[in-house]
N, C-alpha and C positions, 0 to 999 in steps of 0.2 A: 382619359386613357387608362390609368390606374384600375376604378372603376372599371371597366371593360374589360380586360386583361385578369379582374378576381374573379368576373363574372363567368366567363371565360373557363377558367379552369375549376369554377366550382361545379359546373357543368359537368364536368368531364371524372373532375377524383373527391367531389363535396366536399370542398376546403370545408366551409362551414360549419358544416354539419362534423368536421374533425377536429376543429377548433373549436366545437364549444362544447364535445364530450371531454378534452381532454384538456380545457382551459375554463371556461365559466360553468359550465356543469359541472367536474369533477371537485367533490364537495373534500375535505380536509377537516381533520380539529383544528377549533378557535384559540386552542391553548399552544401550539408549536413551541417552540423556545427556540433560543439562539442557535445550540451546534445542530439542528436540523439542516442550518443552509452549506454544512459542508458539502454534502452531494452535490450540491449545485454547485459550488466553488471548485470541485473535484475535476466536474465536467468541464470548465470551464479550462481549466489549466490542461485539461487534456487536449482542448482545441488549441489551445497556444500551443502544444508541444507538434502538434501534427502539422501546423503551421510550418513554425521555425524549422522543424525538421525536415519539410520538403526543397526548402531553402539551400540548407546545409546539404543537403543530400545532392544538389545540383554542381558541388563545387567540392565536395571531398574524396580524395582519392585511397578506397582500401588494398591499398597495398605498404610493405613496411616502409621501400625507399623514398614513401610521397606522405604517407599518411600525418607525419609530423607537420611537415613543411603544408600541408593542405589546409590543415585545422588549425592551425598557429601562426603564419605567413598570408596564404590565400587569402581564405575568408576572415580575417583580423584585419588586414592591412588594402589587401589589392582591391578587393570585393567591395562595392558601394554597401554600407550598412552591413555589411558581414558581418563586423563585431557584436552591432545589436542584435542580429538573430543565434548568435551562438551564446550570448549573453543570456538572451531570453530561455534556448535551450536549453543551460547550464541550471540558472537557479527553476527553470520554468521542475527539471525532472525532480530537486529537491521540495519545493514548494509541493508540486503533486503528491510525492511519498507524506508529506508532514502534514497534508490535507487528509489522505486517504487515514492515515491512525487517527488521526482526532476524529476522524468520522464513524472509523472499527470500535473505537474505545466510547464511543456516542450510543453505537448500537447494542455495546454489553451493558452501559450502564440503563439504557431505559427498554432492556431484552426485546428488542427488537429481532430477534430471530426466532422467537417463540413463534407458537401455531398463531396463524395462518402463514406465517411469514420464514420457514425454516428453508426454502430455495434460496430464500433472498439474499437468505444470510451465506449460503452454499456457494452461489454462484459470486458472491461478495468477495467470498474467502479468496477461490481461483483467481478471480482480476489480481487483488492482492500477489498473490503469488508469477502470476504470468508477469505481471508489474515492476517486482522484484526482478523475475529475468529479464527485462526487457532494460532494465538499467544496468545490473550487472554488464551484460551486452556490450552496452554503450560506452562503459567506464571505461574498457579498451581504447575507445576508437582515437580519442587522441595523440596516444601511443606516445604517454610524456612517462619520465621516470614513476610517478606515483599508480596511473593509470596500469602501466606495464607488471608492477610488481603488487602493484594489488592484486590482480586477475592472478599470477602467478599464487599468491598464498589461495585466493578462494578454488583453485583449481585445484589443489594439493590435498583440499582440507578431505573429500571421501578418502585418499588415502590410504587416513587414521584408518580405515575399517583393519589394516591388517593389526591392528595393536587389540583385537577380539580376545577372550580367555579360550575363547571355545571356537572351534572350524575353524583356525585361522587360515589358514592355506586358501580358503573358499572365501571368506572375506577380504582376504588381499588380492585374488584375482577379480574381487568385483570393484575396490575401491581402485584398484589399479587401471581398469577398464572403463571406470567412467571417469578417472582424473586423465586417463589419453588420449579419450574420444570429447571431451572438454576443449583440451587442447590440441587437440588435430593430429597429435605427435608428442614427442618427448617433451619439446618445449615448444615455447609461444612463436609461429612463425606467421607467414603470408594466408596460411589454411586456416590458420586460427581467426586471426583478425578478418577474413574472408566472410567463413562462418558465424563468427559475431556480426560482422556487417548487415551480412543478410537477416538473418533471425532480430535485428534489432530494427532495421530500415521498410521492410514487408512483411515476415509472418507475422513477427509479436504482433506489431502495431494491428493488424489485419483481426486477429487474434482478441483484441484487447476490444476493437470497436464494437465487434460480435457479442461479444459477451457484457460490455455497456449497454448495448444496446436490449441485450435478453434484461438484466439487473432491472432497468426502468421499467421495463414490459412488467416482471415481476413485482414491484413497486407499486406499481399503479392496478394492479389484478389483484393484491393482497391489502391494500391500501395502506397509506401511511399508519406507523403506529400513536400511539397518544400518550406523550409523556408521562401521563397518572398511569398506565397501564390499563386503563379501561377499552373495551370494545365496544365501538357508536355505532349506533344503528342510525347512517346517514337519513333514514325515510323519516323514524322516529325521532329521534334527537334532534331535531334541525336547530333547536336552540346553539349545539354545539359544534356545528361545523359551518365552516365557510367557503364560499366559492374559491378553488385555485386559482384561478384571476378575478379581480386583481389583488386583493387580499394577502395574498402567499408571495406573489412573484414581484411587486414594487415591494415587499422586504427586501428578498432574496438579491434586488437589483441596487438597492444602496449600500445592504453590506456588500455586495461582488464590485461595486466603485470605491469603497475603500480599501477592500482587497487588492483589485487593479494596484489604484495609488501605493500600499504597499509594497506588491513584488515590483514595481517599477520604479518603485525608489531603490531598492537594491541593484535593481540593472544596471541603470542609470550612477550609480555615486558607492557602490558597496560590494562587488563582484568577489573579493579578496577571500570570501567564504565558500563560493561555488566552482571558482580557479583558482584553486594555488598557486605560488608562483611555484613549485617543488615543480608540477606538473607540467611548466613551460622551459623543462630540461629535456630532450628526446630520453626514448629508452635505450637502456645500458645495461643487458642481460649481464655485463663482466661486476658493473658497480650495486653492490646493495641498500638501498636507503635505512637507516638506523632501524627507525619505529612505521613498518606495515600495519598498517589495520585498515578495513570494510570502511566504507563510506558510513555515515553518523546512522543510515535507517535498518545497517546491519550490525551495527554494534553487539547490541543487547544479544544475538543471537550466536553473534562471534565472544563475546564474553561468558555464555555459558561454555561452547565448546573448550575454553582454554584453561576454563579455570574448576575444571575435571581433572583427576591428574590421568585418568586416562582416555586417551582421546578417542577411543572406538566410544566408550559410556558419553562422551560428550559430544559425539558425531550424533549418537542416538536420541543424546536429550535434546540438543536443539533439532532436529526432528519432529521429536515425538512433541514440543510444543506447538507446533504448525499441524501436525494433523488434531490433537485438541482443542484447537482454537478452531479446524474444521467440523467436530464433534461439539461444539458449547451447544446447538440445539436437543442434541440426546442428553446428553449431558445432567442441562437444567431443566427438569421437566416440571419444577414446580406451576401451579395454576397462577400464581398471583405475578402478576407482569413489574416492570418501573424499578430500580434501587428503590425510589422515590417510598415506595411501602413495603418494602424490604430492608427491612435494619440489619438483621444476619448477612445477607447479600451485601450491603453496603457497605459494611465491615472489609470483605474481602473484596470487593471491588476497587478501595482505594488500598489496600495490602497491593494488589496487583498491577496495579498503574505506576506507584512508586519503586514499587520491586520492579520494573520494567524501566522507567527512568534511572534507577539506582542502576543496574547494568547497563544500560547505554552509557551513562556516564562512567562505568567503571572500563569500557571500553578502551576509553581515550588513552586511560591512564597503565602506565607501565608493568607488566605483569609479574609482580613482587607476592611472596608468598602470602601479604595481608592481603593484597587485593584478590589474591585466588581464595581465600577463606572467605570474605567477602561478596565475590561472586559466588559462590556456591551456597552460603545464607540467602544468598535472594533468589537464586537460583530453585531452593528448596520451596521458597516461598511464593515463586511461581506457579510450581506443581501443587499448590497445599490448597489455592486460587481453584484449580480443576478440582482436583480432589474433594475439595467441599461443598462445591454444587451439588449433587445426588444428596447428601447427608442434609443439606438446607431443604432441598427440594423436598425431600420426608417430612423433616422437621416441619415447612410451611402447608405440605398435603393434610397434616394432622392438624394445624390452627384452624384450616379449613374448613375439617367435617369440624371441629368443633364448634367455630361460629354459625357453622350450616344448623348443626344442630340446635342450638340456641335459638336461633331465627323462626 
């Protein structure tokens, strides 16, 4: 019956013939290494999220007088297994974002956005970013005290723009315009939560699947890169490359079972980190919680902004490092691919990862004039990361013609 039923519809859309260009034909380097299979763990936490969410989506009500009592009450208590799917949702959006950086920070270190590959890395960036709103969004919807006044400081943060040296009158009508239209109004009310509703429950998501879906297109048209940084000529080479299946995919599918087993151990026995109990307080526009800060995958970006002493140059700089991290393919134009034969690169590649964990962490912590000194050394040392690509990228264009030369 099985049988009949392939036969069936290979007729009609050549399963086969789709299945084995993009599974046992489609050839790979022999050499992959381990953070290759975050993509595939990325994807995969993204089907759990679309999951869980249609779930929750069935039983949550966005409005303020209900939204607490829906998400906290409802689906926790009334709803068969509600807790496990909100459980899933909860760690499933932080799992994704701490998937998606090891997988960005995968891609700088073995330049994976270099030619042929510079869409990949483009359209890479945008998911990232849509991704970011799409949780922002979200962080609302439970509409517990930390939820509430989180959103509250990130909606404030354009503001800063009027604290400008220069056209201030002009930058305060625009940080002001888009901290209103953020919030639907002065403060956070029904239109806000409305708006996040939506943007988080159909466009993003709509949004996100589109642009997954172009990523792999891209992916697979550019083909993987090779962690030496060398380009195979699958025809030629064949010593070095391997079929996609099964080679590639029974890896990818015992790490993604240990994966599993570990975001399901946190569902299951460790939630304490993805729900606070702060957050199963409703919100209280009259009451302030001590210590607001961004959820842990905006730290680092909230820790530059703060620890500027002026917050228009710190609206800007965490800015302007999201559209350089959109720009690392112009950027680094050197020929030679990999940290891996890049010593100079590699230098500043681990400068940048630590100066990047070094503000996340400095997030957490209280913002005391050491830690603003602090944040602004790594801060600096973020930008010094861009800044010295082009200057590498010479440097290594010249070893270049020299070994060419030589040759």
């Amino acid at each position: 019956m099985v049988q009949k039923l392939i036969d069936w519809l290979d007729e009609r859309v050549k399963i086969r013939e789709l299945y084995a260009s993009q599974m046992t034909e489609y050839k790979v380097p022999k050499n992959l290494t381990f953070p290759y299979v975050f993509g595939v763990l990325a994807l995969i936490t993204f089907a759990l999220q679309v999951i869980s969410g249609i779930i929750l989506l069935m039983y949550y009500k966005p409005v303020i007088a209900h939204a607490f009592d829906s998400a906290n009450y409802t689906i926790m208590k009334e709803i068969s297994f509600g807790w496990l799917f909100r459980h899933i949702h909860a760690a499933g959006a932080n799992f994704f974002l701490a998937i998606v950086y090891l997988h960005m920070f995968t891609g700088i270190y073995y330049n994976a956005y270099k030619k042929p590959r510079e869409l990949v890395w483009i359209v890479g960036w945008v998911i990232y970013f849509v991704l970011l709103t799409t949780a922002l969004t979200g962080y609302l919807l439970p509409w517990g005290q930390l939820s509430y006044w989180g959103t509250v400081v990130t909606t404030e943060i354009p503001a800063s723009l009027a604290d400008a040296p220069f056209l201030k009158s002009i930058f305060a009508a625009i940080g002001e315009t888009i901290s209103f239209w953020m919030k639907g109004g002065y403060k956070l009310e029904d239109l806000a939560l409305g708006r996040f509703f939506g943007l988080h429950v159909l466009f993003l998501p709509l949004v996100l699947m589109a642009l997954i879906g172009i990523h792999l297109f891209l992916v697979r048209a550019a083909g993987i890169s090779n962690p030496d940084g060398y380009e195979i000529d699958k025809k030629k080479d064949t010593d070095k490359v391997v079929p996609f299946h099964p080679y590639v995919t029974l890896k990818e599918g015992a790490v993604a079972m240990w994966y599993l087993a570990i975001f399901f151990f946190f569902v299951f026995f460790n939630m304490s980190h993805f729900l606070p109990a702060d957050n199963f307080e409703p919100a209280d526009p009259l009451k302030t919680p001590p210590h607001i800060a961004p959820e842990w995958y905006l730290l680092g970006f909230y820790e530059v902004f703060r620890s500027i002493p002026s917050k228009f140059w710190g609206f800007i700089a965490f800015n302007l490092i999201l559209v350089l991290l959109l720009l690392l393919p112009f950027l680094d134009f050197s020929p030679i691919k990999s940290a891996r034969r890049r010593p100079l690169f590699f230098i500043m590649f681990i400068v940048f990862m630590f100066s990047s964990m070094a503000l996340t962490i400095l997030g957490t912590m209280a913002p005391t004039p050491t830690n603003a000194k602090l944040g602004m050394f790594f801060t600096a040392l973020v930008f010094l990361f861009f800044l010295s690509l082009p200057i590498i990228s010479f440097i290594e264009m010249g070893w270049s013609k020299i070994k060419g030369g030589q040759t």
